[in-house]
C-alpha positions as CSV (number, residue, x, y, z in Angstrom):
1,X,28.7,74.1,13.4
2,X,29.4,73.8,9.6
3,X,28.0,76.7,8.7
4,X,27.2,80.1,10.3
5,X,23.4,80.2,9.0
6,X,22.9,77.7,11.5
7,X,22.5,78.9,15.2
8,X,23.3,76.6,18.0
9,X,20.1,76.9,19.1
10,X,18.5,75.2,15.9
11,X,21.0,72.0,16.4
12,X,19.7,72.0,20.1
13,X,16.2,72.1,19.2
14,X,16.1,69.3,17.0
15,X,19.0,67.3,19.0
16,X,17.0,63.8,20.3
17,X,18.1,64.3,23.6
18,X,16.8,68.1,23.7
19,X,12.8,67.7,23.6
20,X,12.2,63.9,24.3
21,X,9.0,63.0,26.8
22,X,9.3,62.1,30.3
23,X,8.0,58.6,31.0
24,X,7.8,56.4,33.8
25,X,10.3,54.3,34.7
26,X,8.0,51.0,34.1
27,X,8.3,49.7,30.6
28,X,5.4,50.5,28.5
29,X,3.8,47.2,26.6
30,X,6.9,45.4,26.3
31,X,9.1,48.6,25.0
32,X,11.9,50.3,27.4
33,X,11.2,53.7,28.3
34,X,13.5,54.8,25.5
35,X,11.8,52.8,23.1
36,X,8.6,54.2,23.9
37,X,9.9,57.9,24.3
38,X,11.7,57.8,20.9
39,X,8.5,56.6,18.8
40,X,6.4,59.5,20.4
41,X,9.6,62.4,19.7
42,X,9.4,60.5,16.2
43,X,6.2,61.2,15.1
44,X,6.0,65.1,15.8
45,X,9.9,65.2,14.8
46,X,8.6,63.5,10.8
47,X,5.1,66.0,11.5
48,X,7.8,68.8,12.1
49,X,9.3,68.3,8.6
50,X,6.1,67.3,6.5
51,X,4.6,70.8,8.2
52,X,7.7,73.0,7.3
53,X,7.9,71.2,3.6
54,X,4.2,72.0,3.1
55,X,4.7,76.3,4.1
56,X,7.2,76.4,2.2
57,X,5.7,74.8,-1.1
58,X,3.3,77.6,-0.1
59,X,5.5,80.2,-0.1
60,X,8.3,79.1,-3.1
61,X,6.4,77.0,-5.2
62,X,9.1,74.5,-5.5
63,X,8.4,71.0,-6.4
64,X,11.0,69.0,-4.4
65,X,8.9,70.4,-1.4
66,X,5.5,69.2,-1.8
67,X,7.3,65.7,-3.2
68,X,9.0,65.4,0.4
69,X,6.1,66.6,2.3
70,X,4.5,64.0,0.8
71,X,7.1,61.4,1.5
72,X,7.2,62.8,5.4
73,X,3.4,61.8,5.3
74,X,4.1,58.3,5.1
75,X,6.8,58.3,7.4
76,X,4.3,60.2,10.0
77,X,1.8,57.3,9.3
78,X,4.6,54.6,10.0
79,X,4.9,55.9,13.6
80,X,1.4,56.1,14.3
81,X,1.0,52.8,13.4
82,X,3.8,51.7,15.9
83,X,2.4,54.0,18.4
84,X,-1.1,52.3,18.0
85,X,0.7,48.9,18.2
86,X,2.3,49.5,21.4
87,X,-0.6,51.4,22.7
88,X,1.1,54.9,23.1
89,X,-0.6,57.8,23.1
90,X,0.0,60.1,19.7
91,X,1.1,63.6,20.4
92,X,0.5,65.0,16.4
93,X,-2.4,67.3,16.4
94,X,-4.0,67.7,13.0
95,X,-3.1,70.8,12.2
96,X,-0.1,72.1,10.1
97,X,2.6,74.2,12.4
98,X,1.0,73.0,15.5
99,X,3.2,70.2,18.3
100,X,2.4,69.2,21.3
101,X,6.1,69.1,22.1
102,X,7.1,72.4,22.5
103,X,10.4,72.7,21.7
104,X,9.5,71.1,18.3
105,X,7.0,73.8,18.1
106,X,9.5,76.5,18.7
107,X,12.0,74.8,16.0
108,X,8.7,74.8,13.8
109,X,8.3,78.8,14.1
110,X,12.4,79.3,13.7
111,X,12.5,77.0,10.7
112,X,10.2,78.9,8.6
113,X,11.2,82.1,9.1
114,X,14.7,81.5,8.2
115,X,12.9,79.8,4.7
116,X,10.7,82.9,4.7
117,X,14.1,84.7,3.9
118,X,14.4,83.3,0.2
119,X,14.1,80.2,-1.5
120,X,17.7,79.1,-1.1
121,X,17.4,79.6,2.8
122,X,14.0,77.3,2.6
123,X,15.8,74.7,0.6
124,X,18.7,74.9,3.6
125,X,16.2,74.2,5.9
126,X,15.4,71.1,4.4
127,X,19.0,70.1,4.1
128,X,19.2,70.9,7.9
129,X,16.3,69.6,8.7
130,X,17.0,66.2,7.3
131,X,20.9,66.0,8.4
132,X,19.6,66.0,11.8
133,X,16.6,63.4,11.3
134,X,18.9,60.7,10.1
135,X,21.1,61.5,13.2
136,X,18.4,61.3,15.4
137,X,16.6,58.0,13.6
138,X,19.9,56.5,13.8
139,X,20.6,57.1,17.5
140,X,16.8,55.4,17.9
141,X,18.0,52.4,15.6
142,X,20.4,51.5,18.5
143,X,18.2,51.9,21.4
144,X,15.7,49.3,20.1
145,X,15.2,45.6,20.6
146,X,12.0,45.2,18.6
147,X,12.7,44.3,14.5
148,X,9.3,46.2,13.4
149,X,10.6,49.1,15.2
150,X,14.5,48.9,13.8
151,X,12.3,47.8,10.0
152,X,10.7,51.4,10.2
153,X,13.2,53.4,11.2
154,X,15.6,52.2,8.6
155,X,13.0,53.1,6.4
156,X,13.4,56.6,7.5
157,X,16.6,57.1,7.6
158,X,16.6,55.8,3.9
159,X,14.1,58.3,3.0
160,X,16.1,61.0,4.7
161,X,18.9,60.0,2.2
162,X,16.9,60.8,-0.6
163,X,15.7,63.7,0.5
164,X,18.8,65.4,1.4
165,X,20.0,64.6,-1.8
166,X,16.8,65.7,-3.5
167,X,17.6,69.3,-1.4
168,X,21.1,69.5,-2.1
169,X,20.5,69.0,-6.0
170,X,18.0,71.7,-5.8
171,X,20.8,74.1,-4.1
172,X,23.3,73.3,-6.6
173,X,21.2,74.3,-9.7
174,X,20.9,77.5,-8.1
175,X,24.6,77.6,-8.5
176,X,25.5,77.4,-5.3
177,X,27.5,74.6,-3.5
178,X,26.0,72.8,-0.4
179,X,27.9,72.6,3.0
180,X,27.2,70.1,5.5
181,X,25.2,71.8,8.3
182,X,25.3,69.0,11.0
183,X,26.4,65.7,9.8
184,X,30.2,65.8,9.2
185,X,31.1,66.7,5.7
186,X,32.4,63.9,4.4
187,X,29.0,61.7,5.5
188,X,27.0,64.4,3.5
189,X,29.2,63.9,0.8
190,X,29.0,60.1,0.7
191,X,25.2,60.4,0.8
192,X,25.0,63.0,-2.1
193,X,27.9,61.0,-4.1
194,X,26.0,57.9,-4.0
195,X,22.2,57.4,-6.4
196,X,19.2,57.8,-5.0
197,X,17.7,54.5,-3.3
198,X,14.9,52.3,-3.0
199,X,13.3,52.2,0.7
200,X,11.2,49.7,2.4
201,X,7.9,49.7,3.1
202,X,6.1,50.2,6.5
203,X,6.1,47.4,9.2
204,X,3.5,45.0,8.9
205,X,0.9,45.5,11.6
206,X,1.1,41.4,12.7
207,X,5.5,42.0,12.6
C-alpha cells in the first residue's frame, strides 16, 4: 500500500473482485455473467461514494463534497438505466449508508469513520475512494462487448478523474501533499498534472 492510513482491508473491500454477485452461469439478456455482475457491483459501488460524499458534507461542510456527491448521483442514475435496459434487478436501496452488498456496506461504515477523524482524513477518503473506482470501472471496460455499456463507463472513469483531482487540490491547500493510495504514483500524478476534463453524457436508452 502507498500509504499507511490505508489498511489492507479497505483495498480488499472495494477490490471488484472482493464483493461482486453470484449469478448463474446462463447469460442474462444478451450480457455475459460478468457483464451483468459488474453493472449491479456498479451501481452500489457509485451509491457507496455519493453516500460517503453526502456524510461528510454533513460533518465538514466542505464544498468539493456535496459537488461530487452530486456528480456520483448521475453516475448512480447511468447504471440504473443500464440495469433497467438489460432487465437486472437494482440492488441500491433508497436510503443513505445503506447496500444491499454487504461488504460495500461494511466499507460504507469504515469509510466514514476514518473521515469522522478530521477533515483532511474525509478528503483522503475521497482520494481513496475514487483511485479505486477508476481501477475497478476500468477492469469492467474490458469485460464488455456492448458500446452503451463501454459509453457509460468511460463516462465514469472520466468523472473519477476529476474528482480525484478536485480532492487532491483540496488536500494541497491544506498544505499538505497527496500520496497515491492505490493507483501507482505516477498514474495519480499524470491524472492530477493534467486539466480537468469534459465527460460524456449518459447512454441513450435506444444505444
Amino acid at each position: 500500500m502507498k500509504s499507511s492510513r490505508i489498511t489492507a482491508g479497505f483495498v480488499v473491500a472495494l477490490s471488484l473482485a472482493a464483493a461482486q454477485p453470484a449469478f448463474s452461469d446462463e447469460p442474462l439478456t444478451g450480457l455475459s455473467v460478468a457483464e451483468a455482475e459488474d453493472l449491479t457491483y456498479m451501481r452500489e459501488e457509485e451509491k457507496l461514494a455519493r453516500d460517503v460524499y453526502l456524510t461528510m458534507d454533513q460533518y465538514w461542510n466542505q464544498r468539493v463534497f456535496v459537488n461530487i456527491a452530486e456528480s456520483e448521483q448521475t453516475h448512480t442514475e447511468t447504471i440504473q438505466m443500464l440495469l433497467d435496459k438489460y432487465g437486472l434487478v437494482d440492488p441500491a436501496l433508497d436510503a443513505v449508508g445503506y447496500f444491499t452488498n454487504t461488504d460495500l456496506q461494511g466499507l460504507y461504515d469504515q469509510l466514514v469513520t476514518r473521515g469522522m477523524a478530521s477533515e483532511l482524513e474525509a478528503l483522503h477518503v475521497g482520494g481513496l475512494i475514487e483511485e479505486v473506482d477508476m481501477q475497478d470501472i476500468q477492469a469492467a471496460i474490458e469485460r464488455t462487448d456492448h458500446a452503451d455499456i463501454e459509453q457509460a463507463y468511460a463516462s465514469l472513469l472520466c468523472g473519477s478523474r476529476n474528482h480525484l483531482r478536485a480532492f487532491v487540490d483540496a488536500i494541497e491547500r491544506l498544505g499538505v501533499q497527496y500520496a497515491a493510495q492505490f493507483l501507482p504514483q505516477d498514474e495519480v500524478d499524470a491524472i492530477v498534472g493534467s486539466p480537468l476534463e469534459h465527460c460524456g453524457n449518459r447512454p441513450r436508452q435506444g444505444s
